[in-house]
C-alpha positions, 0 to 999 in steps of 0.5 A: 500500500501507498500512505501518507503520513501528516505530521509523520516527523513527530514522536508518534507519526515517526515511529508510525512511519518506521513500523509501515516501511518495516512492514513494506508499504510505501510512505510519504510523510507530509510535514513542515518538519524534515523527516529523517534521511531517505524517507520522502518527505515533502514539505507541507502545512495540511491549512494549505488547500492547494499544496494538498491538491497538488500531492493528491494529483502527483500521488495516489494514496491508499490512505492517510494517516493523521498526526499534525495536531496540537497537543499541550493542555495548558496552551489550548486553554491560553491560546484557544484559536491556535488549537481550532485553527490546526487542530480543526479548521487545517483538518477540514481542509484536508479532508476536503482535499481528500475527498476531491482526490477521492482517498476514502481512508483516514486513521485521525490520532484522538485522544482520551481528552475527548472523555473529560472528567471520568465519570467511571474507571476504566473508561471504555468508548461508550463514556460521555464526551465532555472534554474539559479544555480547548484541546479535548474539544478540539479532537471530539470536534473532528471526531464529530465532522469524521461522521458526517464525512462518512455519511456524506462523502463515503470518507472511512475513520478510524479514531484512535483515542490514545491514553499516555503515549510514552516509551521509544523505539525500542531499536533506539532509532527513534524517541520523545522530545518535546519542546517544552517537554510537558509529559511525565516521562521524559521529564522524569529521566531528564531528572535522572540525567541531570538535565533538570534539578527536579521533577515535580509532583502535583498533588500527593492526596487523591484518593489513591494508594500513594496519593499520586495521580494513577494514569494509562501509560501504552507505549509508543511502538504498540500504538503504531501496531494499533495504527497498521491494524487499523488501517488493515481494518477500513481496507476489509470494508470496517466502518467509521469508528473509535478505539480507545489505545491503552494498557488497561492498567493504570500506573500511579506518578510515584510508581513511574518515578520508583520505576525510573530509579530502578531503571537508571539506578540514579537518584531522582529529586521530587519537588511536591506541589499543589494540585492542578486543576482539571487532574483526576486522580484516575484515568484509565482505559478499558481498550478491550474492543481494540484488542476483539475488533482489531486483534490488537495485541500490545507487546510493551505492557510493562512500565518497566519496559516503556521507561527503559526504551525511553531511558535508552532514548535519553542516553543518547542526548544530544540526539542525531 
């Protein structure tokens, strides 16, 4: 198969485009970020109507597979428009342009924001959706325009709702690094490192066995198997859909920052802070539908695992 990937030079989108060559498809990554050497890469912003146009009519793409989206929290509450603008409005155009080159496959990367508060643990498809913060609403808002492009244009989805995304290739290709890093583990072992003085912990009194928020950790290399499965799945004529990716298992901070200690056998120093609002104390997904209706079988399910992948990747500081 021949696929686009956007936003394929990303932490999630790269490892995406690892797994599909390994797999022997045929990959452009579409991105205004490079791609690594001697993948093809052409330069594009998906807001750009006509640049799409123009790929859509040079190549012929099986499906797309959708990365290029805003993710930090904090600045879709300070900067609403900036989210809506990518995140939604730059996705409409691509599927528009979609639909004029006649590509009727989308796997779009959502998120478990869509859910908002749980109003029970594990949360499976079925939650409510009440995102709390422009950037969940952002994802249920493409969610939503997904259905009616199914219904009026025979345009195919998959949403995959990811939980915590963490962890590396475990070649030790491919990794996180963020700017700013704003996710638990990488700022754990730049800790470890010695790349910051400290981690900080938000909040040491949820109703928890440690009192530290319990979250949903899957790693990185397991989504992007989720990912070739789901194509597979639209290629057999499966319908518009979601899929919660997660472990089913819920890891508590401390336990990530004991793990990490274990791992790098380095002390690690914790700064303790107030709460943060809008942090439950328990996210965790019920992902049994992915594993019946896709066969997706995660390899990487251990935290250990996932934070010594990431450690591997950290030690290579500064990367190629």
């Amino acid at each position: 198969m021949k696929y686009l990937v956007v936003g394929g030079s990303g932490y999630i989108g790269s490892h995406m485009v690892k797994h599909l060559l390994r797999a022997g498809h045929e990959v452009v990554v579409a991105d205004t970020a490079a791609a690594d050497p001697g993948i093809e890469w052409v330069e594009l912003d998906i807001a750009n109507a006509h640049a799409l146009d123009t790929l859509f009519g040079d190549c012929h793409f099986d499906a797309v597979f959708h990365f290029a989206s805003f993710i930090q929290v904090g600045e879709s509450v300070s900067d609403p428009g900036k989210y809506y603008q990518n995140n939604v409005a730059a996705t409409l155009t691509l599927l528009n342009a979609m639909v004029r080159a006649g590509i009727r496959h989308l796997i779009f990367s959502s998120t478990a924001a869509v859910y908002g508060d749980p109003q029970y643990v594990p949360i499976d498809e079925q939650h409510p959706k009440a995102p709390i913060n422009p950037y969940g609403r952002s994802k249920w808002m493409v969610e939503q325009i997904l259905q009616d492009f199914d219904r009026a244009y025979g345009l195919k989805s998959v949403c995959l709702r990811y939980f915590n995304a963490a962890g590396a290739d475990p070649d030790g290709l491919l990794g996180e690094c963020h700017e700013p890093e704003t996710h638990l583990i990488p700022l754990i072992l730049q800790a470890a490192a010695g790349r910051r003085e400290a981690i900080t912990v938000f909040g040491h009194d949820y109703d928890t066995p440690d009192g530290s928020c319990i979250r949903d950790y899957v790693h990185v290399a397991d989504l992007a198997s989720a990912h070739e499965l789901a194509v597979e799945y639209l290629s057999k004529g499966g319908t518009t859909t979601a899929f919660n990716l997660g472990n089913g298992l819920g890891f508590s901070v401390q336990q990530v920052i004991d793990t990490a200690r274990d791992v790098t056998g380095r002390q690690i120093n914790v700064v303790e802070a107030a709460r943060r609002d809008g942090d439950p104390a328990r996210l965790v997904a019920d992902a049994t539908r992915a594993r019946l209706v896709l066969g997706w079988q995660p390899r990487f399910d251990s935290l250990e695992q996932i934070v010594r992948h990431a450690w591997e990747w950290e030690l290579q500081y500064p990367w190629r």
